[in-house]
SELUM-90304 format. One record per residue (C-alpha): residue in one letter; chain; x, z, y. Coordinates in steps of 0.2 Angstrom, whole numbers. Example, Ala and Ser with C-alpha at 12.3 -4.5 7.8 and 13.67 -1.06 7.14 Angstrom:
- resn, chain, c1, c3, c2
- A, A, 62, 39, -22
- S, A, 68, 36, -5
***
This chain:
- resn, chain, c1, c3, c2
- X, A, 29, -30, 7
- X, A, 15, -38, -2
- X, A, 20, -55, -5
- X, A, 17, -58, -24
- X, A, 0, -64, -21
- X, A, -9, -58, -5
- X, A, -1, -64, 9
- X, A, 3, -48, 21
- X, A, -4, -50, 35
- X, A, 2, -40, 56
- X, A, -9, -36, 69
- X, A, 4, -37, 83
- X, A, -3, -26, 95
- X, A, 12, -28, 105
- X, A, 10, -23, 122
- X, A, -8, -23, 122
- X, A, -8, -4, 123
- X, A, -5, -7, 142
- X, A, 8, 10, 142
- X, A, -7, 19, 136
- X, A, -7, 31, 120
- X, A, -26, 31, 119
- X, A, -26, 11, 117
- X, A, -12, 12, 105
- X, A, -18, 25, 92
- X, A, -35, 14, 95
- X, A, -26, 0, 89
- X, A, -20, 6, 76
- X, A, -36, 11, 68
- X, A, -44, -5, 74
- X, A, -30, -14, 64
- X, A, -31, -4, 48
- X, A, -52, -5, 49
- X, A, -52, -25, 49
- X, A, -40, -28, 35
- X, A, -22, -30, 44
- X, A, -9, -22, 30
- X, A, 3, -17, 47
- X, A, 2, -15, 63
- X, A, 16, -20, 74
- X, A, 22, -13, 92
- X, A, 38, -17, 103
- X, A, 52, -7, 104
- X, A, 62, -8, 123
- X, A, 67, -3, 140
- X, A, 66, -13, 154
- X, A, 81, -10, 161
- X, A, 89, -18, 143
- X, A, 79, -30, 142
- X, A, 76, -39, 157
- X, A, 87, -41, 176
- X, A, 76, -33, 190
- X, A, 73, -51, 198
- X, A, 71, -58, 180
- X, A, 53, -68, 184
- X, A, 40, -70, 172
- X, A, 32, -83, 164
- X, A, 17, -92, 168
- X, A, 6, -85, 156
- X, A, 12, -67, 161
- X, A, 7, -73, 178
- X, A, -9, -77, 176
- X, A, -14, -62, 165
- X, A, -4, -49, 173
- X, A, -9, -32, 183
- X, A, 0, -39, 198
- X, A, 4, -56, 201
- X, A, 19, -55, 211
- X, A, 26, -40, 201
- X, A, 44, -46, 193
- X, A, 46, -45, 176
- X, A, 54, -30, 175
- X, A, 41, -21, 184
- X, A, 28, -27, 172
- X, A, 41, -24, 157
- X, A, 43, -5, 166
- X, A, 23, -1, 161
- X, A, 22, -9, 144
- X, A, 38, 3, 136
- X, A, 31, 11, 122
- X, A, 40, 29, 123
- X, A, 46, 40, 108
- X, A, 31, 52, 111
- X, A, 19, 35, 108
- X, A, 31, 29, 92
- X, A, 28, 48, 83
- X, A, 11, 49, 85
- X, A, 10, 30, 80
- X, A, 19, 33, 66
- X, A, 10, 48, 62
- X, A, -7, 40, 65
- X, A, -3, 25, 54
- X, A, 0, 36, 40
- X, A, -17, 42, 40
- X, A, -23, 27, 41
- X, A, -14, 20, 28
- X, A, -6, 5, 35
- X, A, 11, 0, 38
- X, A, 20, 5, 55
- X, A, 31, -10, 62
- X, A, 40, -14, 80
- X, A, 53, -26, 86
- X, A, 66, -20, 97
- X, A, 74, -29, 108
- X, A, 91, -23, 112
- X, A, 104, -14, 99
- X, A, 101, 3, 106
- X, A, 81, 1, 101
- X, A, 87, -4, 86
- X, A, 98, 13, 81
- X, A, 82, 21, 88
- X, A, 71, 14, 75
- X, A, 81, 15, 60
- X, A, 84, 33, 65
- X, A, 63, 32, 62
- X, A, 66, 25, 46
- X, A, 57, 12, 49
- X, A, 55, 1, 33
- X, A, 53, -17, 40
- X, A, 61, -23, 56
- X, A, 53, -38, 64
- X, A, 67, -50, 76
- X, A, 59, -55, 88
- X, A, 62, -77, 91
- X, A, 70, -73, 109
- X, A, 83, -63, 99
- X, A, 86, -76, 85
- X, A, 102, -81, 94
- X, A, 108, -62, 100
- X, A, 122, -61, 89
- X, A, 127, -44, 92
- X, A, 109, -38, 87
- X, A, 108, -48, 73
- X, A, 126, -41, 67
- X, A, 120, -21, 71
- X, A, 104, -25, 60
- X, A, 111, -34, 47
- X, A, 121, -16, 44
- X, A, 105, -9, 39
- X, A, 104, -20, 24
- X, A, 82, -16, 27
- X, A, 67, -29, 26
- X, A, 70, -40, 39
- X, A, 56, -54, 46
- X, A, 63, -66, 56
- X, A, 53, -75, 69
- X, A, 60, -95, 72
- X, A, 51, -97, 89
- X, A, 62, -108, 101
- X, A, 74, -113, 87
- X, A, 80, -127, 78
- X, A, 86, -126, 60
- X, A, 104, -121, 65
- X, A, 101, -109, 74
- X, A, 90, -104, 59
- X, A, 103, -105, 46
- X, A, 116, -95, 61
- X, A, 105, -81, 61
- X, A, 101, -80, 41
- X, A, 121, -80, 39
- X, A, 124, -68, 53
- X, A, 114, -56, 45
- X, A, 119, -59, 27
- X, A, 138, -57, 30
- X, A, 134, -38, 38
- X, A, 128, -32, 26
- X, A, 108, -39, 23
- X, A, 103, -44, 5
- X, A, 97, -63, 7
- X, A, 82, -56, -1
- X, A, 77, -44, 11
- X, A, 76, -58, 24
- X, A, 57, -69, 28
- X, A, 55, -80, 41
- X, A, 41, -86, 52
- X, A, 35, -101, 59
- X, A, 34, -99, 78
- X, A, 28, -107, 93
- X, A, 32, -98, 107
- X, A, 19, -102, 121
- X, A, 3, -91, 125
- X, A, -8, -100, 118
- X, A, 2, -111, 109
- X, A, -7, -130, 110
- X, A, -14, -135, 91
- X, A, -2, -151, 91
- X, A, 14, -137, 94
- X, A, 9, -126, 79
- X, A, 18, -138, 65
- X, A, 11, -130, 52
- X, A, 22, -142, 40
- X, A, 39, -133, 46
- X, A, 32, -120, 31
- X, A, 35, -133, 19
- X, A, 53, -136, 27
- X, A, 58, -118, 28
- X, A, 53, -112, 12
- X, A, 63, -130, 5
- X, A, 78, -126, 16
- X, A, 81, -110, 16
- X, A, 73, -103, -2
- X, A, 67, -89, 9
- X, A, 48, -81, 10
- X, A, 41, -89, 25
- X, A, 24, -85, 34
- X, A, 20, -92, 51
- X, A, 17, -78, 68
- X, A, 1, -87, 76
- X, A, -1, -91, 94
- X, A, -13, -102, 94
- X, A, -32, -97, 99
- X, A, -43, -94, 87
- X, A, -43, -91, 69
- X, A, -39, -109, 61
- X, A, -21, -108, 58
- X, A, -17, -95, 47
- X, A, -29, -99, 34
- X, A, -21, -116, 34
- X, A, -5, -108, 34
- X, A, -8, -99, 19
- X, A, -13, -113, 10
- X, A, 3, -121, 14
- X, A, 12, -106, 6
- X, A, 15, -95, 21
- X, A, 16, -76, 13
- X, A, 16, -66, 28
- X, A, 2, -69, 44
- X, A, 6, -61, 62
- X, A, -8, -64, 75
- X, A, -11, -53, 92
- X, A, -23, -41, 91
- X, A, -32, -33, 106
- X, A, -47, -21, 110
- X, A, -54, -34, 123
- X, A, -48, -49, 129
- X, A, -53, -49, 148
- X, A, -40, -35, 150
- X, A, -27, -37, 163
- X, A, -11, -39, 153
- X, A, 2, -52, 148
- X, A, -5, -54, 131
- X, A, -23, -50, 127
- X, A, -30, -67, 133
- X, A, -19, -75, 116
- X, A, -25, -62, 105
- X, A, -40, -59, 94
- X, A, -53, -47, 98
- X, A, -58, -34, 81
- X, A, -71, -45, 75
- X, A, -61, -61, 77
- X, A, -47, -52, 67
- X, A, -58, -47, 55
- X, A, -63, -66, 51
- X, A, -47, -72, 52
- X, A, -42, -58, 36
- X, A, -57, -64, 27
- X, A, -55, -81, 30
- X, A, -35, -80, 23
- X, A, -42, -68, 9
- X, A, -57, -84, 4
- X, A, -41, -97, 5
- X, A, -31, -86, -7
- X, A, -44, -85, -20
- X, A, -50, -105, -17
- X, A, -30, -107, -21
- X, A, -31, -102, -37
- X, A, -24, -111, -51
- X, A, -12, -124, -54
- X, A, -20, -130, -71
- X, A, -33, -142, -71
- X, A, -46, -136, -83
- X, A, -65, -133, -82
- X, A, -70, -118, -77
- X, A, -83, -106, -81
- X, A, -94, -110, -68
- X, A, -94, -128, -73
- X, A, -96, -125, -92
- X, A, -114, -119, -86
- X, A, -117, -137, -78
- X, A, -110, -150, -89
- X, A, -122, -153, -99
- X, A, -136, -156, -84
- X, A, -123, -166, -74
- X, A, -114, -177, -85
- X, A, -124, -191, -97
- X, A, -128, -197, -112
- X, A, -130, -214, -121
- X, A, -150, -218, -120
- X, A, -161, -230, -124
- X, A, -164, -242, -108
- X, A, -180, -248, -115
- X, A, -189, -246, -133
- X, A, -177, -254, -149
- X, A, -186, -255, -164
- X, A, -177, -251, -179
- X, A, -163, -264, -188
- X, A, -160, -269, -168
- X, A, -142, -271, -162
- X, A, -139, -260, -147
- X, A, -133, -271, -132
- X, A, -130, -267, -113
- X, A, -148, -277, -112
- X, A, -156, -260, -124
- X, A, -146, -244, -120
- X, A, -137, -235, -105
- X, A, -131, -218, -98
- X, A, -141, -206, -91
- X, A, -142, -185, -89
- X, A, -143, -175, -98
- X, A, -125, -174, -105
- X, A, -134, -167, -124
- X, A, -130, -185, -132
- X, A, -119, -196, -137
- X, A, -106, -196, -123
- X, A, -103, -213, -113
- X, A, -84, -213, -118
- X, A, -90, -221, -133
- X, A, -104, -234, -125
- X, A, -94, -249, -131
- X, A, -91, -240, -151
- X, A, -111, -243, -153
- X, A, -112, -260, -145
- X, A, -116, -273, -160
- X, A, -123, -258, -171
- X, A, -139, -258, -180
- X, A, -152, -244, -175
- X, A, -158, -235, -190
- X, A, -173, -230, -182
- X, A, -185, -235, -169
- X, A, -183, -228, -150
- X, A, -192, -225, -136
- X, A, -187, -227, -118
- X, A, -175, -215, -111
- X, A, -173, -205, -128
- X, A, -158, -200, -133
- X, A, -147, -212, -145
- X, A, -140, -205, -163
- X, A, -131, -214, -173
- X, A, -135, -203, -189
***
């Protein structure tokens, strides 16, 4: 995971593949053309995941193929089969970015680590599934943890859980999450990265669902080392999540963006830089004759002040020549020399 300095940014194509293979190989080379280092799909059944009259939420509602569908009717057409996981896999090789799902039940879990998948992303509505969080913290592998719907216990439960099974504390990251579609800019709490990282001693990163592209950038400069944002082909699809996700050239933007922030980061020395070197002597000023002194003259605030360019005398030592005789006559606005 490229965390050292680049912060590793997920296009979380999710379900936006609609159940269709097409859409997620297209995805996927969407995803590795505008700069995302993995893409990331889900990993269920309905029938594990959701009860047949489970209903959905108001987001999925409104941007569903049929409104009055259950949620595990919906669920049913989203499942991403192992034909479509191969070929992902496969086609993300080529492409040369990172393959990455979330399963949602053990069972999908067993299933991807028989894949050998190298990072495995918890989903928040499973921070508090014990049982998973024991089966994967077995697997002692990369682990991202999203914190949507959580508090700080909870938190520090699931870190713990999968620490005493088996997980390296240093295997484990977690993520900022507001769980809502799109999440309201007032509900993103960019400032829980400062608390997470402080808490827990743990990389943390922040899985965006707000609209637009604001956030993560502002995440990053808050620290966050790993960015997870919905990608989609088009947003006017019908589907639960294409409305709160970016379109290619949005995610595009939003990579560049984060990739301008990291390098405006820089470094945590204050010094002058090269750029400014170039300037200093334009910009700054020097000690100048505010009128013409004649020679044998004492220089007062009444005769000299500061002005560009910085070639002079600097103004630091303005009050060192007050009282002083000038050895020679000047003109207005030329430069003062003691010598």
């Amino acid at each position: 995971m490229k965390t050292e300095k680049k912060a590793f940014i997920i296009a979380e194509a999710g379900v936006n593949h609609d159940g269709s293979l097409k859409k997620a190989l297209k995805l996927i080379n969407v995803a590795a053309s505008v700069g995302a280092d993995a893409v990331k799909f889900q990993t269920f059944k309905a029938e594990a995941l959701a009860t047949k009259n489970a209903p959905k939420a108001n987001y999925q509602i409104k941007n569903s193929f049929k409104k009055k569908e259950t949620q595990y009717e919906m669920l049913k057409k989203l499942e991403f089969s192992d034909k479509m996981h191969k070929a992902c896999i496969k086609r993300c090789k080529k492409k040369k970015i990172l393959f990455i799902s979330s399963a949602f039940d053990i069972k999908n879990l067993l299933y991807l680590k028989k894949l050998n998948i190298k990072i495995f992303k918890v989903p928040s509505g499973e921070i508090n599934n014990i049982p998973y969080l024991e089966t994967l913290g077995k697997f002692n592998k990369k682990i991202i943890l999203s914190t949507g719907m959580s508090n700080i216990r909870e938190i520090k439960l699931a870190i713990n859980t999968l620490i005493k099974n088996g997980t390296n504390r240093s295997k484990i990251s977690l993520l900022q999450c507001t769980s809502a579609y799109p999440a309201p800019p007032e509900e993103i709490n960019l400032r829980t990265i400062l608390t997470l990282k402080k808490k827990f001693k743990l990389i943390v990163g922040l899985s965006d669902h707000s609209a637009g592209v604001s956030a993560p950038p502002a995440a990053v400069s808050l620290g966050a080392k790993i960015i997870e944002k919905h990608i989609t082909l088009n947003k006017n699809l019908k589907g639960p999540d294409h409305k709160a996700s970016l379109d290619p050239k949005e995610f595009r933007t939003m990579v560049n963006n984060i990739r301008i922030v990291e390098k405006m980061l820089g470094s945590f020395l204050k010094k002058i830089t090269k750029s400014e070197k170039k300037n200093i002597k334009i910009v700054r000023k020097s000690i100048v004759a505010l009128k013409d002194i004649s020679k044998n003259e004492r220089f007062s605030e009444l005769n000299i002040t500061c002005k560009r360019p910085g070639t002079g005398i600097k103004p630091v030592y303005f009050k060192k020549i007050l009282g002083k005789k000038s050895k020679k006559n000047f003109k207005k606005d030329e430069l003062i020399r003691l010598n």
